[in-house]
C-alpha positions in Angstrom: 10.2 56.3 120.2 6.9 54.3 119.4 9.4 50.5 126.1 11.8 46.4 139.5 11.6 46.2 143.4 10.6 42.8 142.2 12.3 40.0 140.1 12.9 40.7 136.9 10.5 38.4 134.7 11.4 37.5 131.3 11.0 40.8 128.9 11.6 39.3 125.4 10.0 36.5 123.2 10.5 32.8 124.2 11.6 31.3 120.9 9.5 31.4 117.6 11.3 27.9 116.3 14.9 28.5 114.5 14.1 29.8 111.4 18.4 29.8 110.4 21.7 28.6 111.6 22.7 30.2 114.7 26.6 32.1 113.9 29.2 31.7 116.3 30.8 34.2 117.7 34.2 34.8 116.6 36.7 37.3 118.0 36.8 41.1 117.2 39.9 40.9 115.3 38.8 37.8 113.3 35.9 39.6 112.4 37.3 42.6 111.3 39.4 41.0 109.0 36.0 40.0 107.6 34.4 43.2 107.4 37.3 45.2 106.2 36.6 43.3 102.4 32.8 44.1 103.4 33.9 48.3 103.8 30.7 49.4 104.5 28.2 48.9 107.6 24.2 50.4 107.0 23.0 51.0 110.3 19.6 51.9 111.0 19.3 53.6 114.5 16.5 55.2 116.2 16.2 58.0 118.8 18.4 61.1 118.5 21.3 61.3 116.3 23.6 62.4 118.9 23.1 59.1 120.6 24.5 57.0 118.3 26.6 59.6 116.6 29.6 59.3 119.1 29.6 55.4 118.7 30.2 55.6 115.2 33.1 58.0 115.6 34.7 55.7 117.9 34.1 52.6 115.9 35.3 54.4 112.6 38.3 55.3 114.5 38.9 51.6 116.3 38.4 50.1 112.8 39.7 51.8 110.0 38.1 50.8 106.4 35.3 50.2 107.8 32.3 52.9 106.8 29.4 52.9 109.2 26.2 54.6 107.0 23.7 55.3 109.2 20.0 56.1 109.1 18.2 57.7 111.5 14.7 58.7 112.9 12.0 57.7 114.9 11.5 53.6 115.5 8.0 53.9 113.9 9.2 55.6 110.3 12.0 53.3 110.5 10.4 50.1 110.5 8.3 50.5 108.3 11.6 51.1 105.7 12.5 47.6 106.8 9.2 46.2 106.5 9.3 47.0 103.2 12.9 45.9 102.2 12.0 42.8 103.6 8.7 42.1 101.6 10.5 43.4 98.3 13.4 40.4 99.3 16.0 43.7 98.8 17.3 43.7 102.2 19.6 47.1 102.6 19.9 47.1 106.3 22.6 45.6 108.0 22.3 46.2 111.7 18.9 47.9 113.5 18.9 49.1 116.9 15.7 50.2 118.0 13.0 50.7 121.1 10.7 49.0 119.4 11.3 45.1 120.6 7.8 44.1 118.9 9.5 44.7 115.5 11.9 42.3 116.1 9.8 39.8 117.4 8.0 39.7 114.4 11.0 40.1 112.1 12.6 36.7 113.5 8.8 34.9 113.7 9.0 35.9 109.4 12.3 34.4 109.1 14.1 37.8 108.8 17.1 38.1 111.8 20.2 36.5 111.6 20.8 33.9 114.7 24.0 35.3 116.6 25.6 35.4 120.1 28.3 38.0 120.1 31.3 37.4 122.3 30.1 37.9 126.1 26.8 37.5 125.3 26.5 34.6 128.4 26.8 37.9 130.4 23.6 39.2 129.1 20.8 38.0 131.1 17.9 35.8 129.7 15.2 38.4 130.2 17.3 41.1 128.1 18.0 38.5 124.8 16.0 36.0 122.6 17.3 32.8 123.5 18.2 32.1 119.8 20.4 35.3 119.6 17.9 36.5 117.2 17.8 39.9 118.7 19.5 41.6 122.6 18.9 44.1 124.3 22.1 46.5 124.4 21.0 49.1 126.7 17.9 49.2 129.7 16.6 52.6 130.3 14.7 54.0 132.8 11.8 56.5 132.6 12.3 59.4 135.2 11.3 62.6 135.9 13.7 65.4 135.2 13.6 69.2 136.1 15.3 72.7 135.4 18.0 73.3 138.7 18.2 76.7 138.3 14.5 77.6 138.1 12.9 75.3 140.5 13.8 75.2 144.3 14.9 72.2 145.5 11.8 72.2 147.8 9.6 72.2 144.9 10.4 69.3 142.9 7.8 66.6 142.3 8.2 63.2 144.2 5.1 62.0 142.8 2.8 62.7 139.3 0.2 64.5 141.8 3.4 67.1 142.5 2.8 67.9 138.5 -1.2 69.2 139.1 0.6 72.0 141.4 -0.3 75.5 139.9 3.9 76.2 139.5 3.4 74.1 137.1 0.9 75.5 134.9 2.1 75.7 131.1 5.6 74.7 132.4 5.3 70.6 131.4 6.6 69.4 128.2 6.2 65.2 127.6 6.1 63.0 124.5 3.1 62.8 122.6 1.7 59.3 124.4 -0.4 58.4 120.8 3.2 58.9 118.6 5.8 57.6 121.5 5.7 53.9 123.5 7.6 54.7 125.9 6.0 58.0 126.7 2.3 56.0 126.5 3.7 53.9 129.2 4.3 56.3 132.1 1.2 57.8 131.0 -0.2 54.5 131.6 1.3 53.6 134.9 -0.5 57.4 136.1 -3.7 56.5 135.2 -3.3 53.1 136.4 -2.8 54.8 139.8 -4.3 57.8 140.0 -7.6 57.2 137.5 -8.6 59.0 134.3 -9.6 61.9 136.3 -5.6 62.7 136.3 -5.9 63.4 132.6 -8.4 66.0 132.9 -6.2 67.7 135.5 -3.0 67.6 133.9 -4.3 68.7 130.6 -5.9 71.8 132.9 -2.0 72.8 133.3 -1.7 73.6 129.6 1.4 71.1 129.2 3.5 70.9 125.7 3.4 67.6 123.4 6.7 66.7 121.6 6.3 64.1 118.2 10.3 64.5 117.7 11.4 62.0 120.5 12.6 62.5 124.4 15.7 64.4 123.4 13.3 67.2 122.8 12.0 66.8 126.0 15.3 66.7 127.7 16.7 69.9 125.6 13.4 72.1 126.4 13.9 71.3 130.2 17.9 72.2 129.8 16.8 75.6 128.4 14.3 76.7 130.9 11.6 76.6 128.1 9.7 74.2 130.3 10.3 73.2 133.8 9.9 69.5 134.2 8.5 66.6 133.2 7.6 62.5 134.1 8.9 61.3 130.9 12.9 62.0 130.4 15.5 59.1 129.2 18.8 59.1 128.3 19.2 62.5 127.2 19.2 64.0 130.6 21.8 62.7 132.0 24.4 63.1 129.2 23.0 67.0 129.4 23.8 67.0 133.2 27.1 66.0 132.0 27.7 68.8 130.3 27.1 71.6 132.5 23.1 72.2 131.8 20.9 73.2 134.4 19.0 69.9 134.7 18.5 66.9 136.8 17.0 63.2 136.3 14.9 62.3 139.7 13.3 58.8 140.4 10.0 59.2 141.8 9.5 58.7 145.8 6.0 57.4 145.3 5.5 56.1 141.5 7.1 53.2 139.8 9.5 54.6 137.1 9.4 52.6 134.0 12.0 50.6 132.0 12.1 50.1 128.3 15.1 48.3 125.8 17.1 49.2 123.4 17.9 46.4 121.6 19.7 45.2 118.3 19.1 42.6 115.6 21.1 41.9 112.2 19.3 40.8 109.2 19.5 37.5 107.8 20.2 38.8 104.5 22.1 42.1 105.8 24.5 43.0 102.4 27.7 43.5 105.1 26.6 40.7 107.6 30.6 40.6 109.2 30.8 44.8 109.4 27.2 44.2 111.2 28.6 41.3 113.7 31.7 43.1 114.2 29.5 46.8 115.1 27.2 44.4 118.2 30.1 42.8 119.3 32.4 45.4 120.0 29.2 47.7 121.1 28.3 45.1 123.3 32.0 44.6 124.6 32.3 45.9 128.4 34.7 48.7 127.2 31.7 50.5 125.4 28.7 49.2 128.0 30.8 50.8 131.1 30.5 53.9 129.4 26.9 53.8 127.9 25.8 56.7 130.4 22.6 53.8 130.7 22.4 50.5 132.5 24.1 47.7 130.8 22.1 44.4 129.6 25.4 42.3 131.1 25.3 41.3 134.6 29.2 42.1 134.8 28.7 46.2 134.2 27.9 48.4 137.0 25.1 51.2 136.7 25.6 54.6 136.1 27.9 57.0 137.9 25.8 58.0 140.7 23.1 55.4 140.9 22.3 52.7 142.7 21.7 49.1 141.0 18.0 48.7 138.8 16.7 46.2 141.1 17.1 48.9 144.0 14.7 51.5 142.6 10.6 50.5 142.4 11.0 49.5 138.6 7.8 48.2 136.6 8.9 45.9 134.2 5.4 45.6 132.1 6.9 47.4 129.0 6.9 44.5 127.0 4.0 43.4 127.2 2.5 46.2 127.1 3.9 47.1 123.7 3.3 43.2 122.1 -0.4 43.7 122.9 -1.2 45.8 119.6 -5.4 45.8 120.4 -4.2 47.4 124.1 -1.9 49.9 122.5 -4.3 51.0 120.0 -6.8 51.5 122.8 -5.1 53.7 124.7 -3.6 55.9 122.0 -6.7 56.4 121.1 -7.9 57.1 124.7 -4.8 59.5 125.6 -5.7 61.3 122.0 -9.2 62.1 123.1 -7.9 64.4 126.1 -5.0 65.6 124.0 -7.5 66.8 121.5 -9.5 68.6 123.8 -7.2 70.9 124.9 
C-alpha cells in the first residue's frame, strides 16, 4: 500500500470539470449480455492476492464467459504501469482498484476515467465517491492494532502506542515500512502527532521488524507468533481470525485509529469497458458488500460481524489529505527513513 467520533468530511476530490459523458447505469443482466461478446476483464488490483482472489472466483462462477485477468501488486508499482499505458495512448487496463485515491484524482483531472454510477451507487455516500462517478470507494478500512492470543495475556495488550515501548515488547513488533506504505506512514503520523518525535527514538529502541510486501505480511507474522503485535493491521486480520489463527484486531482505548479507501475507477479507454462496468457493479451490489469482512461505502450495509458502526469508534478521517499533499508525504518519508536507518 503506498489511506470518526466526528462528522465525516468529504474524503475525495470535488470535481475536476467533466472531461467525458457520464454512462448510465444499466442492469447486471443487460450488462452481461454486453461483456459476454467483450470475454475478457483486465483487472489491476492492489494489496494481497488473496483479497481479491475469492472475488474473482465468484464472479467467474456468477458469469460464465466472462475471463477476469488480473494483475497484482503493490499500488505504487502498479500505477506507474498505468501511468505509462496512459501516456503511450495503449490503454490495457480495464478496471483498477487501489488504496491509492491520489492516482485517481489525477487520472480523471488528465482525462483518463470513464464517468459511471453503477446501480445503487445513490447509496454510496458523497464523501466515499467523486461526484462525477469518475472513481468510488468500494470498501473503508480501518487501521487497528492486532496481537498474537495465544502468546500475550489478555492483561497485556496495548490500549495505547505507549503500551508498545513496554520491554515485552522488545524485538516482538512487526509494521509496514512507513517510507514504502501510505497507510502505514499515517498511523505513524497520528503517534508522533501525539506523542512527539521522541516516540520514534523509543520505539526503534525495541528493535521492531519493517515489512515492504504490504499489511498481509504484517497480519500473517502476528498469526504465526513470529512477532507479537503491532499498530498497523488491516483487513487481513480479521479474515485470519476467521479462520482459526491465534490473532485479534483491537481499536485503541486512547489513540484515534485511522481510515483509508479502497476505491475503483474504469478507464476511459478500458479495451472491455462492459466486462469492467459489469465487475463494479455487481462488486458494489449489497450481496457482495455485506460480505466484504470491511465496512461498506453504502449507507444501507451494516459493519462487520462483531463491530459497532464507524462513526462509533474515535476515527481520524485525515487520510486523504494527507496522501494529496505530495511535498508533506515526501517530508515525512523522508523523516520516518532517518530513524529507520539508524537502527
Amino acid at each position: 500500500m503506498r489511506t470518526l467520533s466526528k462528522p465525516m468530511p468529504v474524503l475525495l476530490i470535488a470535481s475536476l470539470g467533466c472531461c467525458t459523458t457520464l454512462a448510465q447505469a444499466e442492469s447486471i443482466d443487460a450488462l452481461y449480455e454486453k461483456a459476454k461478446l467483450e470475454k475478457t476483464l483486465a483487472l489491476y488490483g492492489a494489496g494481497p492476492s488473496g483479497s481479491h482472489d475469492r472475488w474473482i472466483q465468484d464472479f467467474q462462477q456468477r458469469f460464465p464467459g466472462v475471463t477476469v485477468a488480473f494483475t497484482g501488486g503493490l499500488s505504487n508499482g502498479l500505477n506507474q504501469k498505468i501511468d505509462q499505458q496512459i501516456a503511450s495512448r495503449r490503454m490495457e487496463t480495464d478496471l483498477a482498484i487501489f488504496q491509492t485515491i491520489q492516482d485517481f484524482g489525477k487520472w480523471k483531472k488528465a482525462g483518463a476515467l470513464m464517468l459511471f454510477k453503477p446501480e445503487g451507487s445513490e447509496t454510496i455516500d458523497p464523501a466515499y465517491k467523486d461526484e462525477d462517478g469518475a472513481f468510488t470507494a468500494v470498501s473503508v478500512n480501518t487501521i487497528v492494532y492486532a496481537y498474537n492470543t495465544a502468546l500475550v495475556p489478555a492483561a497485556e495488550v496495548p490500549k495505547s502506542a505507549l503500551d508498545f515501548l513496554k520491554p515485552r515488547f522488545e524485538g516482538q513488533l512487526i509494521t509496514t515500512d512507513p517510507t514504502e506504505d501510505d497507510a502505514g506512514l499515517s498511523v505513524f503520523n497520528l503517534i508522533v502527532e501525539k506523542y512527539g518525535w521522541d516516540y520514534m527514538d523509543k520505539y526503534m529502541a525495541q528493535k521492531p521488524a519493517f515489512v515492504t510486501t504490504g499489511h498481509a505480511a504484517v497480519s500473517n507474522a502476528i498469526a504465526a507468533g513470529e512477532k507479537l503485535a503491532t499498530f498497523d493491521s488491516t483487513s487481513t486480520t480479521p479474515r485470519l481470525k476467521q479462520q482459526g489463527k491465534p490473532i485479534e484486531p483491537v481499536f485503541s482505548q486512547a489513540d484515534p485509529t485511522p481510515v483509508f479507501l479502497v476505491g475503483a475507477a474504469i478507464f476511459k479507454d478500458a479495451p472491455h469497458p462492459n466486462a469492467a462496468k459489469l465487475y463494479l457493479t455487481w462488486y458494489l451490489a449489497k450481496e457482495q458488500q455485506s460480505r466484504n469482512g470491511t465496512f461498506s461505502p453504502r449507507a444501507d450495509v451494516p459493519p462487520p460481524a462483531g463491530l459497532a458502526p464507524l462513526s462509533s469508534y474515535n476515527i481520524d478521517s485525515r487520510f486523504r489529505a494527507l496522501v494529496s499533499d505530495e511535498s508533506r508525504l515526501t517530508e515525512l518519508r523522508k523523516r520516518f527513513g532517518g530513524h529507520i536507518a539508524r537502527r
